[in-house]
N, C-alpha and C positions, 0 to 999 in steps of 0.2 A: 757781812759776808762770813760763814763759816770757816773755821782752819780746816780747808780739804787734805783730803789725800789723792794725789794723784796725779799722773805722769803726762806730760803736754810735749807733745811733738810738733810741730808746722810741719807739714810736707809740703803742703802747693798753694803760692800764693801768685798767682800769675802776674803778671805786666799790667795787661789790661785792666785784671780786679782791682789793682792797685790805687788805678787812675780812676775807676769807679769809687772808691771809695775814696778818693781825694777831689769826686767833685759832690760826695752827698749833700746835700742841705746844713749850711748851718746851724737853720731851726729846728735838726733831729740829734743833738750832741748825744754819744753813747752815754750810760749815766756812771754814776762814780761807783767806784771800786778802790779797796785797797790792796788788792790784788793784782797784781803787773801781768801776769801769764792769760789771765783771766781777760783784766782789759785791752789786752791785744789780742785777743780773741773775740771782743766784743764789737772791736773794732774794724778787723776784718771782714771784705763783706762773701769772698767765698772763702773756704778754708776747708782744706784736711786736717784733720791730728785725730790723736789716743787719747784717751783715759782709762784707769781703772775705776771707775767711780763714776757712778751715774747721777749722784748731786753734781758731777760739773755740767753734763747735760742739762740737769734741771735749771743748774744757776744761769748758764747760757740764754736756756729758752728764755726765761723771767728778764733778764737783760732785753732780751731784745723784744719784747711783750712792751719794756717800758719805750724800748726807741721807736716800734712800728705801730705798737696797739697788738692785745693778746687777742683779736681774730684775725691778725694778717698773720700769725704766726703759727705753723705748720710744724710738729712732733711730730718724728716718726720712728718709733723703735720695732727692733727684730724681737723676733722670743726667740729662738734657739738659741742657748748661750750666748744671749743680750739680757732678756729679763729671766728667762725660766735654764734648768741644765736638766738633765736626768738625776736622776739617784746614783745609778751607777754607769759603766763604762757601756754594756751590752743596750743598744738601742740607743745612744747619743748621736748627737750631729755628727762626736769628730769619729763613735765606730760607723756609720753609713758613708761617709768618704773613703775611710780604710777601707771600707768592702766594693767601693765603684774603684779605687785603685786597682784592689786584687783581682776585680774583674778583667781589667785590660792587664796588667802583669803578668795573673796566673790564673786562668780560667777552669784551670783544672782543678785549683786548689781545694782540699777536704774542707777549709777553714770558709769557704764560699757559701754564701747564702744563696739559695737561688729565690725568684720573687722579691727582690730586697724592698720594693715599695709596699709589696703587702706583709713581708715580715717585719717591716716597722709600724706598720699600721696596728700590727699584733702587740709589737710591744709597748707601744705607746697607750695600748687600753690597758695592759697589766700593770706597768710601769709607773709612778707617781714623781712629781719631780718638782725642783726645789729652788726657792729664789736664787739668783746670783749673788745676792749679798742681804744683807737681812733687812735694808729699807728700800729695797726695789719697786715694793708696793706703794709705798709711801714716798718716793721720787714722782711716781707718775701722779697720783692723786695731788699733790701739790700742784703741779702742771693745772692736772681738772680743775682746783678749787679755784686755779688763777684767770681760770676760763678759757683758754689755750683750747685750740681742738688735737687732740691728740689722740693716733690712730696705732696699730700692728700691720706691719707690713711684713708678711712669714713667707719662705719659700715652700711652707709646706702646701700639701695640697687639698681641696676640697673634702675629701674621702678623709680626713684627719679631723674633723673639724669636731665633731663630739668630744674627742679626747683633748683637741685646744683646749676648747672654755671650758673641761672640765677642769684643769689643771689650774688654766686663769684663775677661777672663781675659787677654787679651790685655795690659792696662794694669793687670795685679797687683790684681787686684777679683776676689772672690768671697765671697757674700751668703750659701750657705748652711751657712758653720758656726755662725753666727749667727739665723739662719731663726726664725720661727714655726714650731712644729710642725704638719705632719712636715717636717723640715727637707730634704725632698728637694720638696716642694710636692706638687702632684693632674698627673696625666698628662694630662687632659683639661681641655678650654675648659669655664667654664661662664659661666651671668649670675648674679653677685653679687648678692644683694640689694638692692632698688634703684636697681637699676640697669636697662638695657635694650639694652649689646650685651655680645659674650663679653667675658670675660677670663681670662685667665694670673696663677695662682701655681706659680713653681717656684723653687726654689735661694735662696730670699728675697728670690725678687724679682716683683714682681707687676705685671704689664702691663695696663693699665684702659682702653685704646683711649679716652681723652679724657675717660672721666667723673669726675664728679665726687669731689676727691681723700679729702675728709672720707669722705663716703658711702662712698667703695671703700673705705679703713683700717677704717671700724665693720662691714663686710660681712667683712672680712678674719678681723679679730678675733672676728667670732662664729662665721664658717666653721672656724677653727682653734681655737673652744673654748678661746681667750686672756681670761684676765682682763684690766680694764679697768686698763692700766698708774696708776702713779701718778703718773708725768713722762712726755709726749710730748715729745720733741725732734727739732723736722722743719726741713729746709734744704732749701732749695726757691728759686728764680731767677723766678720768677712769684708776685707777690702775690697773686692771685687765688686760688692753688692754696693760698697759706698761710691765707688767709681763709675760703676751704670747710673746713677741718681744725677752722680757731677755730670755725667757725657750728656744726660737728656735736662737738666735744668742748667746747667754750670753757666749757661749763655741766657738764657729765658728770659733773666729780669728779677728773679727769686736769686737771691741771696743763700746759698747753700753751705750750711755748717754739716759738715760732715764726720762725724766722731765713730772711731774704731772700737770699740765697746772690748779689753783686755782681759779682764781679772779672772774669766775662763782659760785662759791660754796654758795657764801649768796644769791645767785637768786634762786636757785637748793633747797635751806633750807626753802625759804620762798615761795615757789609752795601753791599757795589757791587753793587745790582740788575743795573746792565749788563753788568759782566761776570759775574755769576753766569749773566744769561740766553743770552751768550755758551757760557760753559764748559755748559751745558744742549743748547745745538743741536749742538756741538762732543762732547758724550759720547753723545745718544741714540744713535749708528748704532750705535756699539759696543756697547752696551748690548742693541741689538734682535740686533747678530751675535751673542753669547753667549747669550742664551736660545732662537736659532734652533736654533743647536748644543747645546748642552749641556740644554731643558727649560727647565720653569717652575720647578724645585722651587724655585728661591731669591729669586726674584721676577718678577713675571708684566709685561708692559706690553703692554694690547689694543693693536689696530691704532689709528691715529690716524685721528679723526673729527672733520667740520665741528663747528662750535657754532652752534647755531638762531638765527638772526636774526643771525647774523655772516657778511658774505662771504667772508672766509678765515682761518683761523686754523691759526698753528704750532703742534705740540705742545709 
């Protein structure tokens, strides 16, 4: 076991789980570790907590590959600030929240994007962006090399998907040798069960335009005719997203490791709105010259329009 780095919280180990995992099988003993944090984690059969460090992710999964078998065992990582971040602050995850806040707070505001899914769509094709830690790539490919099926589960949406896998492939990422079958995904958008707008599976990677992240994985899973793993293991940089996964599997029968994916968090705290909304007025022109020229194919931005009940507003 390597000497990690990284930070282990228990948040939720319920009653119930408890007793589940006090009447596992004998014949499936966790395997050894000299790690204490590690093998009460391994132990566990649902569980929340943090890491900075997605070898503990990796170390996890491969634990319980050896107690379940590495096809009952179910990977699920985020990329926005889980595997991939931006380069900089302008078109990151944590400025497109700043801007859905400013939307309800101050609708009037100059600093206001309007179109904000298609000004990220913009910047996401200009934009390049950068592991989270420098073996991101090589967390996951361990996973693959162990035979693990391990997938992306992004809240981005469909209309994003070119600038995804460029980034992916770009930054030594690629999801579908590992895939859900068919490992190439479906050519077309469709609505996932339970759900109510399109989504994207291709390459292992499934694009859910914001819904719900539990609901999308159990819609995934029955679209691809997947058994109900026996370990889910999901890393994920939003609690919320790891909380929808617990609410729709936490009972199932799937064993839910659920890990809060951190070591973005002081990038995400130190967001300079002003100069984000700087580098924002400073890149629209550009952005409008290249799709005068060259199309919309790669992202669209309508013309800029007032906002009702506001006397003037930037885009």
């Amino acid at each position: 076991m390597p000497n990690l780095r990284f930070q282990l919280f228990v948040l939720i180990v319920t009653a119930a789980l408890l007793q589940a995992c006090a009447s596992a099988p004998a014949s499936a003993p966790g395997p050894p570790t000299s790690a204490a944090p590690v093998q009460q984690a391994a132990m566990a059969q649902n569980l929340v907590a943090a890491t900075d460090d997605l070898a503990m992710v990796g170390d996890i999964s491969l634990q319980m590959a050896e107690r379940y078998g590495a096809d009952r065992v179910l990977v699920v990582f985020d990329i926005d600030n889980t595997l991939l971040a931006m380069e900089q602050g302008l078109g990151s995850d944590q400025w497109y929240y700043w801007q859905k806040d400013l939307a309800t707070m101050d609708p009037c505001s100059t600093a206001l994007v309007q179109n904000l899914l298609k000004a990220q769509g913009a910047l996401f094709y200009a934009s390049a962006m950068r592991l989270t830690q420098p073996d991101a790539a090589a967390q996951v490919r361990r996973l693959q090399d162990a035979r693990l099926p391990v997938i992306a589960l992004t809240s981005r949406g469909p209309e994003y998907s070119l600038q995804t896998f460029r980034e992916l492939r770009r930054n030594g990422i690629s999801f579908w040798p590992s895939a859900l079958p068919p490992a190439r995904g479906y050519p077309e958008r469709f609505i996932p069960a339970g759900g109510s707008r399109e989504a994207l599976y291709q390459d292992g990677v499934f694009l859910t335009a914001g819904q719900h992240k539990g609901a999308m994985l159990k819609a995934l899973l029955d679209k691809t005719g997947t058994a109900l793993p026996a370990v889910i293991v999901v890393a994920d940089d939003k609690a919320e997203n790891l909380e929808a996964i617990m609410e729709t599997f936490g009972k199932s029968g799937a064993h839910v490791h659920a890990w809060r994916y951190s070591a973005e968090d002081p990038n995400v705290a130190a967001l300079n709105t002003r100069q984000a909304a700087a580098q924002w007025q400073a890149t629209l022109p550009a952005l409008m010259i290249l799709e005068e020229v060259f199309g919309p194919d790669n992202f669209d931005l309508p013309e800029p329009a007032g906002r009702e009940g506001c006397e003037s507003a930037a885009r």
